[in-house]
N, C-alpha and C positions, 0 to 999 in steps of 0.2 A: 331754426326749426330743429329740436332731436328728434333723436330716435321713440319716444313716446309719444310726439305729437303726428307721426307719418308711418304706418302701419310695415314693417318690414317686408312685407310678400309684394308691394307695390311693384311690377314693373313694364316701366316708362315706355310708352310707345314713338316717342316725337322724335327724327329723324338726328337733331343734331341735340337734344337732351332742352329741349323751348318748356317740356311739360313740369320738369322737377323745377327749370330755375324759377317759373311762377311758382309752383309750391313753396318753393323756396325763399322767395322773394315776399309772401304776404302769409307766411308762417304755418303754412297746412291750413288756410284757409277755409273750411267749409260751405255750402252754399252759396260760394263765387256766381259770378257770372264774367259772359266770356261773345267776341264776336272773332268768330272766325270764316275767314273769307279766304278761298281757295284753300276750303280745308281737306280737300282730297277725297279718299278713301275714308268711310265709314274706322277704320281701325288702324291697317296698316301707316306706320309713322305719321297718323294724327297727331295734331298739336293739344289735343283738347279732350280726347276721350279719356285717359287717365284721372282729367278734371272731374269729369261726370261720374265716372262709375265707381271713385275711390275717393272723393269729395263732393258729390253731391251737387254740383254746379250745373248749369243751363247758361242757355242762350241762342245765340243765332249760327247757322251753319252756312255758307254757303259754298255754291262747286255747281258749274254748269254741267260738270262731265257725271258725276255721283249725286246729283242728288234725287232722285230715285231711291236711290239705298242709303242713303243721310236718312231720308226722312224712315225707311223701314226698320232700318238697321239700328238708329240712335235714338236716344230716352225721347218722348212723345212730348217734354217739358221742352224742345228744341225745338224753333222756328225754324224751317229750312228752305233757303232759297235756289237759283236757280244763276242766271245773270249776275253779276255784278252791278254790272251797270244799271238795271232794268229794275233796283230796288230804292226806294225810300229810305234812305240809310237815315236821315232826321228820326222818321215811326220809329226806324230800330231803335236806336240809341234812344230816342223816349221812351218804349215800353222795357229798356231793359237800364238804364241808367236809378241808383239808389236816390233817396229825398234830397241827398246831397250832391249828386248829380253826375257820381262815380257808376260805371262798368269796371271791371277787376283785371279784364284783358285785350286785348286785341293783338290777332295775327292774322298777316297780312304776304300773302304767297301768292301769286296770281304768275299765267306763263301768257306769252311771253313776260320777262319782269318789264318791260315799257309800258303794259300793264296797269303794272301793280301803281307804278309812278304815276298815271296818267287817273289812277282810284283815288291813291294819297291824295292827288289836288282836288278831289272836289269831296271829298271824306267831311263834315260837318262839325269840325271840333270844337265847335261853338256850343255843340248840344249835348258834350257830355264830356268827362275827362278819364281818362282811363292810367290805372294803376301800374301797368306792366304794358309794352306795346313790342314785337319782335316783327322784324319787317326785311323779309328775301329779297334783295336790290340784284343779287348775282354778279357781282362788281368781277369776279371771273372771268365774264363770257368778254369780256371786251367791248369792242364796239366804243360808245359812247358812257363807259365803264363807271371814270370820273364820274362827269356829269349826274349820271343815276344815284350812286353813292350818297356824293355832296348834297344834290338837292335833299336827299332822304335825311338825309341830319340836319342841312339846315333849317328846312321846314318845321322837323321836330324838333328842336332846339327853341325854334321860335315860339312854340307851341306851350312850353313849359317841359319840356321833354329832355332826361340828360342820357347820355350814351350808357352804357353799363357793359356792353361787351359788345366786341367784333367778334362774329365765328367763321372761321374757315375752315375750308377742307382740306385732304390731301390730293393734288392731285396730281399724277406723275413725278411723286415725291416732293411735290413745293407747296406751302399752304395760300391756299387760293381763298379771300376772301366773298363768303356767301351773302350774311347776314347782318343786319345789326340788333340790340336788343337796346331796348328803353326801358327809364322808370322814370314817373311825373315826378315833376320837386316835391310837390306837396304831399307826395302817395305815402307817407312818413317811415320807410325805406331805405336802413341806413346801406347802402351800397358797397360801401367798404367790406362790414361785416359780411355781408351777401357774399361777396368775392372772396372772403376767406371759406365762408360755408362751402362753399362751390368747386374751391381749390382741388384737384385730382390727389 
């Protein structure tokens, strides 16, 4: 993507920079679509608002804690949930998957992250495939660290899904692994180039 296809004055709200690398990743995409689940706040370090209000994209929101103000706060084109659990995630990804059976994103944040991992497994990925997928594991916090990580790749791996970047953070000056980011094989995505785009 250059600088004529991505408006100069954009700036990115998404905590560890999730919002540009989908831009990035599917060229300044227009009228995306997007499922975000534990999408927080209405604004602050959304993964997704920058999608909508500077590309024009929709979808599904969901945040048990916000959403109240998901649904006041964000474009009225956005289904907004409540639960995670408590949804028909098959409807979603029906009523938002293209003829071809593509959504353009999904992130996936949920706290505690056992969570998020216990979503992953019954998430429907039979009913639609998605272009870009960024998934908070917290491999950080310890615990059962591993485990979280791994099954999160290899699930997605198995899925059709290739790793595209680990994000960490700093913390107490050592990088602590948060994150990981996906792109489907087929999502035609060359990911190399992507990682040079993206290079600091």
């Amino acid at each position: 993507m250059n600088e004529r296809e991505t408006p100069v004055e954009i700036d990115w709200q998404s905590q560890l920079g999730q919002d540009r690398f989908v831009a990035f990743a599917l060229e300044g995409k227009r009228d995306g679509t997007y499922v975000d689940i534990g999408a927080g706040e209405p604004e602050l370090i959304s993964n997704t608002v920058v999608l909508e209000r500077d590309f024009g994209w929709h979808g599904a929101l969901c945040d048990i804690e916000h959403e109240a103000r998901l649904t006041h706060e964000r474009s009225k084109r956005n289904t907004v949930y409540g639960d995670a659990f408590g949804v028909s995630w098959k409807y979603v990804f029906d009523q938002l998957k293209d003829h071809d059976g593509w959504i353009d994103y999904l992130s996936l944040d949920l706290e505690p992250p056992e969570r998020t991992i216990n979503l992953l497994l019954t998430l429907p990925f039979d009913r639609a495939k998605f272009r870009v997928v960024t998934i908070e594991h917290d491999h950080y916090r310890g615990g059962d660290a591993n485990l979280r990580r791994d099954l999160v790749r290899n699930l997605m791996f198995w899925r059709g899904y290739l790793i595209s970047a680990e994000v960490t953070i700093d913390l107490n000056g050592k990088p602590s692994h948060i994150e990981d980011w996906f792109i489907h094989r087929d999502a035609g995505v060359d990911t190399w180039l992507l990682k040079e785009k993206l290079r600091p």
